[in-house]
C-alpha positions, 0 to 999 in steps of 0.5 A: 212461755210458747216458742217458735223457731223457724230457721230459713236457710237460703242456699247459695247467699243473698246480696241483701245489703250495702254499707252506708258510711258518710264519706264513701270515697274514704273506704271504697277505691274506684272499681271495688266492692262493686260500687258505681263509678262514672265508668263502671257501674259494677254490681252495686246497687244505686243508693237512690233505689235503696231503703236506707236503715238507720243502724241505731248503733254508736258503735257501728262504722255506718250510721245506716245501711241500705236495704234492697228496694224490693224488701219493703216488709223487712223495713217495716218490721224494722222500723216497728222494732220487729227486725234485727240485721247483723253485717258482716257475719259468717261461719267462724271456728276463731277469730281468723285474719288474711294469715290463718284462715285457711286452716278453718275446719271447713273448705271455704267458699264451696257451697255443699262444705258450708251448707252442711257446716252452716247447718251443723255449726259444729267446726271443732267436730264435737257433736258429729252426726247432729246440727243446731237446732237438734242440739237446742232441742236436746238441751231443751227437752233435758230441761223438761220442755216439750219440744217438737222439730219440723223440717218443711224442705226435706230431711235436714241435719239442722234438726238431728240431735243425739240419739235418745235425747230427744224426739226425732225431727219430721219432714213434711211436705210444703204441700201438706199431708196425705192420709196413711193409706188413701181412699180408693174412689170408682164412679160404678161403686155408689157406697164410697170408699173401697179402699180396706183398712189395712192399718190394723193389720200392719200394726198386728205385723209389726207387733209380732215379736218372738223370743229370737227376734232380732235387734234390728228388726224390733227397732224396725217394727217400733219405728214403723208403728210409732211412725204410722201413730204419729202420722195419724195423729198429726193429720187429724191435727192438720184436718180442715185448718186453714189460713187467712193471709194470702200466700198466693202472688199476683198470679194466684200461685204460691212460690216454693218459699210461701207453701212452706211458710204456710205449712210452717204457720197450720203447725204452730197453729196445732200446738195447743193440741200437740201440747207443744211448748217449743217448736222448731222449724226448717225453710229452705230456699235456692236459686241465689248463686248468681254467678251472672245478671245478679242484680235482675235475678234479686229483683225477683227472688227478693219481691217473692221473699217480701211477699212471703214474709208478709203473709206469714207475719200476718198469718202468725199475728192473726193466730196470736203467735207472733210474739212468740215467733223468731225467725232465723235467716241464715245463709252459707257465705256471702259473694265478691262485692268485686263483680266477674265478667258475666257469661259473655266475658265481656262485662255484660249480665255481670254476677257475683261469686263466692265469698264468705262474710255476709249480712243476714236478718232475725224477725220475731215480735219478741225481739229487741229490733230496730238495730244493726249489729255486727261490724263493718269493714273500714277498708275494701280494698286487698290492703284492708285487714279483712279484705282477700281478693275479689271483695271476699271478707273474712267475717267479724260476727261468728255466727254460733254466737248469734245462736247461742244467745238465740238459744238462751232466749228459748228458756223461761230463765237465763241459762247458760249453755254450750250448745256451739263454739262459742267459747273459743271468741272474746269477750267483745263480740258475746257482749255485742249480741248479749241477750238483753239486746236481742230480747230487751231483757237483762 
């Protein structure tokens, strides 16, 4: 079995959803949650303009949610069951409550703390130095698989593994490869590339070992060639591939989302002649900490998000690759269902601020879709059990669980494993993201 794990970490939150109970007026006070009123109109966004989706689940408060209008893919991967919500969920080290959770392992609300963290998902500090993925890779690689880390946004912790366990992750450009050492071109020299070969030669260097050669420097050497080997190899793989979906907006330009995305799909296409058998992936986008005109700034940030998407379902799917494709949609925290000021102070460009519990989706055409997981929130006002002040609420999905039954999934048998902190949460909330209800397997 070929799997593919794209993890998409979009840094500072989306406001990707809104609850849909039946009788609105029982869980929401005027002025809370940023909901509407003949007065006010807050940051929530109008129910005529949302996608409703039903939930699917007799155990969830709503019988359905609404989804942004402008993430209509996401819709339609749902309704053909290729897409999976999960409300309310967020960075947990235990089942915290308005009286004890500040004294989770991790400083709250601020975004440099609870990216590393969401990155790491290690809040009792057992692993230090790797991140989940690079942990999923490892208990992969024991197993015997081969296994490959990619990070298309820079060099992410979210792919580090112990030293020695397994292969190192790569960080690659969203705009491609380049060659070791470029061709030099002039118009006067009729003959072609001027540029010498030096290849040879670095190797030779790095291969020049004596008897009191140090420990440092031979690890340097090794890396330097076992690096220029891989690069090679890798950029042979990548030569002429090309993709047939449309990466490009309206404009003919790709946003920083869809060149990784892209790049992500020409490596899956390459695993037949890498030999891989588990890929995992990192994307990762900004530009959601929107303290001020947050519903303008989502319109935009969220058709760019449709668009991409689209073009790499089709992309995968045209390979033949999709259902063995999962992408993970993660963000730090969610934001205050209470709006501020806005950058006025006046109540104009109103924005949302930190918060914690938040929404997020999985797509993959392997999955068990077409459900919303999770729990929701009876009560929004500060007298609620979960409720602090400005709309922030305390999760109810730890999101490590979410993960470790994800990781299951990654092997051809059901194996248990601890690569989170799963065990520190009951029975209930494993059982709710039981693998058979991710995979449709028992």
């Amino acid at each position: 079995m070929l799997v593919f794990c794209l993890y998409v970490l979009c840094e500072n939150c989306m406001k990707l959803m809104h609850g849909l109970p039946t009788d609105l007026s029982k869980y929401f006070p005027p002025n809370i949650g940023g909901l509407s009123n003949e007065t006010d109109p807050g940051i929530a966004l109008p129910k005529q303009n949302l996608l409703e989706i039903p939930t699917n689940n007799p155990e969830h408060v709503c019988s359905s949610v609404g989804l942004h209008q402008n993430l209509q893919f996401i819709d339609e991967l749902y309704k053909r069951e290729d897409a999976i919500f999960v409300t309310n969920i967020g960075l947990l080290q235990f089942p915290a409550t308005k009286e004890d959770y500040r004294d989770t392992n991790v400083r709250l609300f601020a975004h440099n703390a609870m990216q590393l963290e969401t990155m790491r998902e290690d809040l009792e500090g057992e692993k230090y130095g790797t991140g989940v993925l690079g942990r999923m890779k490892d208990k992969l690689s024991e197993a015997g698989f081969a296994c490959n880390a990619y990070s298309i946004a820079g060099s992410q912790i979210s792919l580090l593994g112990s030293p020695g366990v397994a292969s190192s992750p790569i960080a690659l450009s969203s705009n491609g490869m380049q060659k070791f050492i470029p061709q030099y071109e002039a118009s006067w020299w009729t003959d072609g590339d001027l540029t010498p070969d030096l290849t040879p030669y670095i190797l030779r260097l790095n291969n020049a070992t004596a008897v009191d050669s140090s420990f440092m420097a031979e690890t340097w050497s090794a890396k330097v060639s076992n690096a220029i080997y891989q690069h090679k190899k890798l950029y042979d793989d990548l030569e002429g591939d090309t993709v047939t979906a449309n990466f490009k907006d309206a404009s003919g330009r790709k946003s920083q989302l869809c060149k990784q995305l892209e790049m992500t799909a020409r490596l899956m296409a390459t695993h037949e002649s890498r030999n891989a058998e588990r890929d995992f992936f990192h994307v990762g986008i900004g530009g959601w900490d929107l303290h001020s005109k947050v519903i303008e700034g989502l319109e935009s940030r969220f058709d760019d998000v449709n668009h991409c998407l689209k073009a790499f379902v089709e992309e995968a799917e045209h390979l033949g690759l999709w259902n063995n494709t999962v992408l993970l949609q993660f963000s730090e925290f969610g934001r205050t269902l209470n709006p501020n000021s806005g950058p006025e102070g006046d109540g104009t460009g109103k924005g949302c601020d930190h918060a914690w519990g938040g929404n997020q989706f999985i797509i993959g055409g392997g999955l068990k879709g077409g459900q919303v997981l999770g729990q929701y929130p009876l009560d929004f006002t500060e007298n609620g059990p979960l409720v602090l002040s400005r709309g922030r609420i305390i999760p109810t999905t730890v999101r490590t669980i979410f993960v470790d039954i994800f990781c299951m999934g990654l092997f051809d048998s059901m194996l248990l494993l601890k690569a989170t902190n799963a065990y520190c949460f009951s029975f209930h909330i494993i059982f709710l993201l039981s693998h058979g209800m991710l995979f449709g397997l028992v």
